[in-house]
MDAnalysis code that builds the backbone (N, CA, C; Angstrom):
import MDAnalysis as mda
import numpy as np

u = mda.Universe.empty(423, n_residues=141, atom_resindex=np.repeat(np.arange(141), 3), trajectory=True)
u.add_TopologyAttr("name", ["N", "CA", "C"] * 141)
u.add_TopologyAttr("resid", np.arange(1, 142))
u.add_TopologyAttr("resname", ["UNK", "UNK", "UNK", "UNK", "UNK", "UNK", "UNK", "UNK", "UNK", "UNK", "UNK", "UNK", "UNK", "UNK", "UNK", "UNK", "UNK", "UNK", "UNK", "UNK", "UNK", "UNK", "UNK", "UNK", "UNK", "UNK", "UNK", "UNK", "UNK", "UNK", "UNK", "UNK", "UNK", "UNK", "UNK", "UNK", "UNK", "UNK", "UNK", "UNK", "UNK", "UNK", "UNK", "UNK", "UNK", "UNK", "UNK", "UNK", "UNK", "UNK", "UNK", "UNK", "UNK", "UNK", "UNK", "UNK", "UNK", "UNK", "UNK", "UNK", "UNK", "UNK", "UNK", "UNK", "UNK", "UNK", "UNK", "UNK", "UNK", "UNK", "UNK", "UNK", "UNK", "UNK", "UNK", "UNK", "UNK", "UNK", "UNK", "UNK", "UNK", "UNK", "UNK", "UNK", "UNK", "UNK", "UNK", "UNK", "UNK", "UNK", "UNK", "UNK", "UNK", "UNK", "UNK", "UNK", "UNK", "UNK", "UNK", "UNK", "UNK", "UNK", "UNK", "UNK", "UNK", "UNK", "UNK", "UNK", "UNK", "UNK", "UNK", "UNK", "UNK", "UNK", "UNK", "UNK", "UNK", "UNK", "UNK", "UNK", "UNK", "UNK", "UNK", "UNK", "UNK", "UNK", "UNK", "UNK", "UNK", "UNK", "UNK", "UNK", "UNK", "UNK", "UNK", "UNK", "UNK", "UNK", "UNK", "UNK", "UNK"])
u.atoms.positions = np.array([
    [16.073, -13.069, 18.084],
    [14.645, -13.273, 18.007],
    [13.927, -12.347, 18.981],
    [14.193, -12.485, 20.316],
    [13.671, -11.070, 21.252],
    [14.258, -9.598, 20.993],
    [14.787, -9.282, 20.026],
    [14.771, -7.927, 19.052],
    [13.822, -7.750, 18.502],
    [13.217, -8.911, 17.688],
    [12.249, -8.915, 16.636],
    [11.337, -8.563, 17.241],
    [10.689, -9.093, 17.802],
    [9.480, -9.575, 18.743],
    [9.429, -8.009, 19.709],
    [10.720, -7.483, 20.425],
    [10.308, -6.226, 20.666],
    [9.937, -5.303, 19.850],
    [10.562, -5.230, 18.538],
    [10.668, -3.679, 17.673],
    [9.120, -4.243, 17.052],
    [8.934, -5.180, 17.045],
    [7.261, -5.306, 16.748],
    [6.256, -4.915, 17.857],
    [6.880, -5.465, 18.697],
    [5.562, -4.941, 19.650],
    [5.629, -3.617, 20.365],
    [6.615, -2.730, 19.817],
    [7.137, -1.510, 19.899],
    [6.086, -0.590, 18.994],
    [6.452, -0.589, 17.834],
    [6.375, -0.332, 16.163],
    [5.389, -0.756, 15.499],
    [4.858, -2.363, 15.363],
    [3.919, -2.838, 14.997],
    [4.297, -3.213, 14.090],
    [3.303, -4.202, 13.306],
    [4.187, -5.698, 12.226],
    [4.991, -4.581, 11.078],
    [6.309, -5.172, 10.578],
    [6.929, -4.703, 9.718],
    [5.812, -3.959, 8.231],
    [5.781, -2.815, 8.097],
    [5.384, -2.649, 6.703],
    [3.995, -1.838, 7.100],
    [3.081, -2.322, 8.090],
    [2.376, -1.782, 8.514],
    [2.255, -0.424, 8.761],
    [1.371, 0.377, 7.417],
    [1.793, 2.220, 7.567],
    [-0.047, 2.593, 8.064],
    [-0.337, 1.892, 8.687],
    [-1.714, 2.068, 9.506],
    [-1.601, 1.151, 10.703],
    [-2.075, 1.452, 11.619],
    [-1.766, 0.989, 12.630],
    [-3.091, 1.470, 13.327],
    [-3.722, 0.083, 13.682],
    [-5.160, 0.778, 14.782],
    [-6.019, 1.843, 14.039],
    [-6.751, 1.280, 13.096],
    [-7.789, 2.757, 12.803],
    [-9.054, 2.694, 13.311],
    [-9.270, 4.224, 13.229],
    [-10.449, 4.250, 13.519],
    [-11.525, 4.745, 12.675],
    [-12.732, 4.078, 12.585],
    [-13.623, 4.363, 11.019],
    [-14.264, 6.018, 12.111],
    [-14.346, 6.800, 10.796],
    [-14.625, 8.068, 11.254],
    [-16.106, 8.225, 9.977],
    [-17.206, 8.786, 10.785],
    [-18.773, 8.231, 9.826],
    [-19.141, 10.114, 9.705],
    [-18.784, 11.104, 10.139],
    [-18.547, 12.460, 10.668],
    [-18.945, 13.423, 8.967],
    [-19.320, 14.619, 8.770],
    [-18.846, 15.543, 8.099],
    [-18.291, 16.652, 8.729],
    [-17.652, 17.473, 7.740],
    [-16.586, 18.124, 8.261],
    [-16.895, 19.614, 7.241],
    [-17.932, 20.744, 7.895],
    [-17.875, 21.871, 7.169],
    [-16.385, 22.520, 7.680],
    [-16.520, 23.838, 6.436],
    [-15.202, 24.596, 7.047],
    [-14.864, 25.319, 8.181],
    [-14.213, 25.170, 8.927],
    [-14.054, 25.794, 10.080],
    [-14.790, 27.682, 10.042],
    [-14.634, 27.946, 9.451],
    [-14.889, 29.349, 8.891],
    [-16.529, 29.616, 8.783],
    [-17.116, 28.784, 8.080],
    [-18.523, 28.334, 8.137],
    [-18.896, 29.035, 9.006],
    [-20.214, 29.553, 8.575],
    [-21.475, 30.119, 9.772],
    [-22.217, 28.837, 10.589],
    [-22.139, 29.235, 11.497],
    [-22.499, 28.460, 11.981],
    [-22.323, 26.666, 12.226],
    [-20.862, 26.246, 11.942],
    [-19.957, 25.316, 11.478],
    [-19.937, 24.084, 12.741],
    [-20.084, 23.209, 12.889],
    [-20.082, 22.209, 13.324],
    [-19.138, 22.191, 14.424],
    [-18.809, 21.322, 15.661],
    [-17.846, 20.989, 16.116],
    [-16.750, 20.200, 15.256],
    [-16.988, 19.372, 14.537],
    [-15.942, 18.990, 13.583],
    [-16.306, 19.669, 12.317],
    [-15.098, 20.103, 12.522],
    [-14.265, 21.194, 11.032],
    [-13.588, 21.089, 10.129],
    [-13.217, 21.436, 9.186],
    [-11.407, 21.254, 8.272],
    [-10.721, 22.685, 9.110],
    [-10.090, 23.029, 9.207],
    [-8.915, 23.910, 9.819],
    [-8.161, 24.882, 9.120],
    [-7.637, 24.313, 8.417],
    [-6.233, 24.158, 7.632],
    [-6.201, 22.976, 6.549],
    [-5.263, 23.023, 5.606],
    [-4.771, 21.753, 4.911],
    [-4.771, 20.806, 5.425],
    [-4.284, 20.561, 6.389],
    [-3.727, 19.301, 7.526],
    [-4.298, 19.052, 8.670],
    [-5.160, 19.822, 8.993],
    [-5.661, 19.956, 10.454],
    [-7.318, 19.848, 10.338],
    [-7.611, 19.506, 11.358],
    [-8.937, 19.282, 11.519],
    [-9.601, 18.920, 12.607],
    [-11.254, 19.295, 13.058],
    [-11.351, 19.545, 14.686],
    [-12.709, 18.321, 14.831],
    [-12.492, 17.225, 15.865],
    [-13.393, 16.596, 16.086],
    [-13.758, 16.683, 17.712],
    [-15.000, 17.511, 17.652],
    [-15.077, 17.814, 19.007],
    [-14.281, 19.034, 19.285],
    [-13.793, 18.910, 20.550],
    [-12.690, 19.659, 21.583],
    [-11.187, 19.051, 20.684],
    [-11.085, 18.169, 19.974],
    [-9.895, 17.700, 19.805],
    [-9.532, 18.048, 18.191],
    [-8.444, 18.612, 18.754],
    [-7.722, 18.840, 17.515],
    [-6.969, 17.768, 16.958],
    [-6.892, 17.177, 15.644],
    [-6.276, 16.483, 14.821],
    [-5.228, 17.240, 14.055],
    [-3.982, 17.136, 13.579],
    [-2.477, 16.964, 12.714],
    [-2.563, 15.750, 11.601],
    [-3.397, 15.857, 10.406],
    [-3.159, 15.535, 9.467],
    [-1.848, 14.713, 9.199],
    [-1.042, 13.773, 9.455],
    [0.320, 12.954, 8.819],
    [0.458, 12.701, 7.749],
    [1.681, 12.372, 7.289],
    [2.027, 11.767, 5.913],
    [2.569, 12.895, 5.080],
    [1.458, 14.822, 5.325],
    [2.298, 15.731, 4.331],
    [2.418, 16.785, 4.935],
    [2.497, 17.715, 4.725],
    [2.738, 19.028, 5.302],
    [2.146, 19.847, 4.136],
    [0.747, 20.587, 4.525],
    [0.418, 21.489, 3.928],
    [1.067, 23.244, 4.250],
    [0.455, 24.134, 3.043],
    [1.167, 25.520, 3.213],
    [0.506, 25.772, 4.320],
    [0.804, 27.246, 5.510],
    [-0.341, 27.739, 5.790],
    [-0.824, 28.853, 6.010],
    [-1.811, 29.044, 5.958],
    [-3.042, 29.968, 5.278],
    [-2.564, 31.728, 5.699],
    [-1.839, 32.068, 6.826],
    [-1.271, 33.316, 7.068],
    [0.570, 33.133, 6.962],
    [1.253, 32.578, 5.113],
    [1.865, 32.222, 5.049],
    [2.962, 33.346, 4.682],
    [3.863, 32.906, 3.951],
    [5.229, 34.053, 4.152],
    [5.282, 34.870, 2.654],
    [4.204, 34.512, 2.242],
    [3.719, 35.516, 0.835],
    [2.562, 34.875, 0.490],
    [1.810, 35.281, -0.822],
    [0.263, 35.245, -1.496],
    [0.229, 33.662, -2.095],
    [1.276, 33.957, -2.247],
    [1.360, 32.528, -3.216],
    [1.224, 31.364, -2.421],
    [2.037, 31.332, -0.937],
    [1.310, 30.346, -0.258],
    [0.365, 30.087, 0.641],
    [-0.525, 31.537, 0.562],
    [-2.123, 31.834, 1.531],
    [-2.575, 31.104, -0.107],
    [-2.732, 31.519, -1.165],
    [-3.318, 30.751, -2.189],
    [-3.212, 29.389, -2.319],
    [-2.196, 28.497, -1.996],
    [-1.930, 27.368, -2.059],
    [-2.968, 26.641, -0.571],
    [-2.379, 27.545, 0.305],
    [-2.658, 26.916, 1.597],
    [-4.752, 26.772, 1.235],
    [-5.294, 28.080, 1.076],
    [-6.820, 28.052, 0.781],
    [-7.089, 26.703, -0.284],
    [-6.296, 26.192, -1.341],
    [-6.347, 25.317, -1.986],
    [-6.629, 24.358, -1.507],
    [-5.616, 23.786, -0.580],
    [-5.569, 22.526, 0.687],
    [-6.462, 22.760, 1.372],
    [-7.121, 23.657, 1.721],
    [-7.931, 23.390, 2.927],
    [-9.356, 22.826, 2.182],
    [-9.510, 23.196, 1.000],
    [-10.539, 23.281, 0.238],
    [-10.275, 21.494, -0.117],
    [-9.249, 21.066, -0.666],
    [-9.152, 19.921, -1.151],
    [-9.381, 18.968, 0.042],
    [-9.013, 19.379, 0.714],
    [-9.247, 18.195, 2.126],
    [-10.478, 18.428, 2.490],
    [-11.505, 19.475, 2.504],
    [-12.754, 19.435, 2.878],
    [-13.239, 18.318, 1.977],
    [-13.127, 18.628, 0.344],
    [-13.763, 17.753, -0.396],
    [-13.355, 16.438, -0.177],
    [-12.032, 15.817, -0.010],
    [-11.842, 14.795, 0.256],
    [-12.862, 14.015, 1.593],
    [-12.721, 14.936, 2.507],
    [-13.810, 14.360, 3.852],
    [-15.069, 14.415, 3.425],
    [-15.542, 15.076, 2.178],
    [-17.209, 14.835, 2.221],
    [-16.992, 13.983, 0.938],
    [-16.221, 13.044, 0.862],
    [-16.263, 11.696, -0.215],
    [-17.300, 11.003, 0.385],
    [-17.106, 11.034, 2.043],
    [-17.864, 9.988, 2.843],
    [-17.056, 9.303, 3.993],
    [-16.995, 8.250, 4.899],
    [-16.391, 7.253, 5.701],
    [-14.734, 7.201, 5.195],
    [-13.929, 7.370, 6.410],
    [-12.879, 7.394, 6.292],
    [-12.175, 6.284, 7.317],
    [-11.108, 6.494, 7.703],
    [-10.351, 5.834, 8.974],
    [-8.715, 7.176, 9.280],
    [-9.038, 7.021, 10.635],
    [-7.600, 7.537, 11.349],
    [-7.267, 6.587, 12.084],
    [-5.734, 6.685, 11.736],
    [-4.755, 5.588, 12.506],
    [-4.872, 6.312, 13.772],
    [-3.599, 5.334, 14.718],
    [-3.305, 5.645, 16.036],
    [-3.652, 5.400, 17.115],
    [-5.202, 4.453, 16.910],
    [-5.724, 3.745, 18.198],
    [-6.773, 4.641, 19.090],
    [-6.381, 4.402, 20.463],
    [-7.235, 5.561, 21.724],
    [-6.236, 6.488, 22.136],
    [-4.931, 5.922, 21.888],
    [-3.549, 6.877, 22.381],
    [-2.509, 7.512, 21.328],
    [-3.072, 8.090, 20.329],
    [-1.974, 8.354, 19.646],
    [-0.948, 9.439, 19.487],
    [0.045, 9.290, 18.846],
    [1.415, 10.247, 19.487],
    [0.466, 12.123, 19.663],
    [1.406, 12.583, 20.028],
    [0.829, 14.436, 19.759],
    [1.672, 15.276, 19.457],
    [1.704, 16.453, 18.749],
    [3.074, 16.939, 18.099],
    [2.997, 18.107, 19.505],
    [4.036, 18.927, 19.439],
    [4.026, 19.711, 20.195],
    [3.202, 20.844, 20.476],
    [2.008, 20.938, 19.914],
    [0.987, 21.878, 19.769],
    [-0.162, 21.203, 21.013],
    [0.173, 19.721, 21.045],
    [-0.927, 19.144, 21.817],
    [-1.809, 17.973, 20.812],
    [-1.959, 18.411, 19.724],
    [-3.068, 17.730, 18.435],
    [-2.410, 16.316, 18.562],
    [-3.639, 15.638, 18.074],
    [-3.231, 14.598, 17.621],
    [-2.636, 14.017, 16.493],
    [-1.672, 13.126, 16.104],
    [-1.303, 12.987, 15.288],
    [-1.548, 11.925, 14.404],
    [-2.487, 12.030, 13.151],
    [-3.505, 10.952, 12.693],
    [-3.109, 10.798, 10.767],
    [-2.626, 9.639, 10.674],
    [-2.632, 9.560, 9.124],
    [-4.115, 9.495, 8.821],
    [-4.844, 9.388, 7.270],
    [-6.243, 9.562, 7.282],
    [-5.636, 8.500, 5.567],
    [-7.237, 7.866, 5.643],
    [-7.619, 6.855, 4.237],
    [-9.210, 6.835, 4.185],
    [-8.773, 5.997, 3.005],
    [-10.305, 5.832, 2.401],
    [-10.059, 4.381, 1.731],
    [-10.285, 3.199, 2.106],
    [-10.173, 2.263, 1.619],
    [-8.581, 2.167, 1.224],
    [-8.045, 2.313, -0.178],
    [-6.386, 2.051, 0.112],
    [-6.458, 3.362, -0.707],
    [-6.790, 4.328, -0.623],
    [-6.235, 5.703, -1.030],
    [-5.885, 6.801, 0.465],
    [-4.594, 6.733, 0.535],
    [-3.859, 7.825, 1.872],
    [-4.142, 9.173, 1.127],
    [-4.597, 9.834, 2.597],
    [-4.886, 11.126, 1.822],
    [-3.477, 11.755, 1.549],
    [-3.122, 11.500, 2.102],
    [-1.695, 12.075, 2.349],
    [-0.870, 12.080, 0.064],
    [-1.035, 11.086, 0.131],
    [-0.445, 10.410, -1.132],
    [-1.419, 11.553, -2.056],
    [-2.807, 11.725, -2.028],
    [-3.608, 12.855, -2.850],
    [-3.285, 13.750, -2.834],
    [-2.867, 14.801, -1.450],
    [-2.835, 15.396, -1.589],
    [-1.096, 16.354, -2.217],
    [-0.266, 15.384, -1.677],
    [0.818, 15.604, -2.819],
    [1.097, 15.350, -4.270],
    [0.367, 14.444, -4.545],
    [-0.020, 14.486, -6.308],
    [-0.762, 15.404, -6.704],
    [-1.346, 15.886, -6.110],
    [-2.372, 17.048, -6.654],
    [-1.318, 18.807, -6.161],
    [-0.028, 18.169, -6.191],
    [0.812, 19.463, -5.720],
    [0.141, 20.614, -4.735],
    [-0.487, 20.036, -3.910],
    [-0.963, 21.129, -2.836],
    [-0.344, 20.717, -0.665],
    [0.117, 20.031, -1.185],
    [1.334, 19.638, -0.043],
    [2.340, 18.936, -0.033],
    [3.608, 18.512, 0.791],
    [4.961, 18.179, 0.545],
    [4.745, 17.067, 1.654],
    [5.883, 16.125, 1.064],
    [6.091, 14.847, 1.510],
    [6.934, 15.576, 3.314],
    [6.793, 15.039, 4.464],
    [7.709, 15.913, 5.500],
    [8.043, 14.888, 6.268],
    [8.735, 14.067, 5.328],
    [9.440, 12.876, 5.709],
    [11.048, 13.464, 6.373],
    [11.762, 12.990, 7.123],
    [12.634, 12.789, 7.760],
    [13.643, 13.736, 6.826],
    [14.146, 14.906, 7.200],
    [14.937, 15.595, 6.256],
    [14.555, 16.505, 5.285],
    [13.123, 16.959, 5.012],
    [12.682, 17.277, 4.658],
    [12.808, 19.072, 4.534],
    [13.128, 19.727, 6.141],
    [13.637, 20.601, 6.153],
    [11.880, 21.704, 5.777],
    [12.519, 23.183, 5.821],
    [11.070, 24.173, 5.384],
    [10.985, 24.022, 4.132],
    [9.870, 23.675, 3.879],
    [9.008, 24.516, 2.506],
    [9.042, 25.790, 2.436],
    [9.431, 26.186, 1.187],
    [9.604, 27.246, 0.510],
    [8.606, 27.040, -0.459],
    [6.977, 27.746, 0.012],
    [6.212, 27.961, -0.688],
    [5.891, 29.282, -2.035],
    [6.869, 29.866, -1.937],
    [6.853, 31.181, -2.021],
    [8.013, 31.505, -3.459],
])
């Protein structure tokens, strides 16, 4: 029973693939944009609120100065699809006030919209890969 009770209060309740969100009320022109906002889209996956950089979770987009045309084309795709996705309107990022950071520094934030993960869109719409555990490089190309 004090297994349980730790790997929960470790981890958080079993099943739980959000954890702590935060409602985000923000638009997000393209980073590229004249004259472009402090919060940006980036990349496929990435995105700037403030000084703080965000890591998109759940997929792994191409990116944009990639290892041939085919995946600077893909990658411009994603960045484009995730802009539109953020100007749907009100979203949420997991992770609380402390959440993990990949080795770049960013934060590391799954993103929704009521019960649609962007994450889940944007791999049905074949413009990023699941980069679940084993997953290994994409070979965009």
């Amino acid at each position: 029973m004090a297994g349980i009770f730790a790997a929960v209060s470790i981890f958080g309740p079993v099943g739980n693939r959000f954890p702590e969100p935060r409602p985000v009320t923000l638009s997000f022109p393209l980073c590229i944009s004249p004259g472009y906002a402090a919060n940006c889209v980036v990349d496929g996956d990435t995105i700037r609120i403030g000084e703080r950089r965000i890591r998109l979770t759940g997929f792994d987009a191409p990116e944009i100065d990639g290892a041939c045309q085919r995946e600077s084309d893909l990658a411009l795709a994603a960045r484009d699809a995730l802009h539109r996705w953020l100007a749907l309107g009100d979203f949420e990022l997991d992770g609380g006030a402390e959440p993990p950071r990949d080795q770049y520094g960013r934060e590391l934030r799954a993103a929704r919209r009521g019960e649609e993960y962007l994450a889940d869109m944007m791999i049905a719409a074949g413009l990023a890969r699941d980069n679940g555990w084993g997953a290994g490089e994409a070979d965009w190309c």
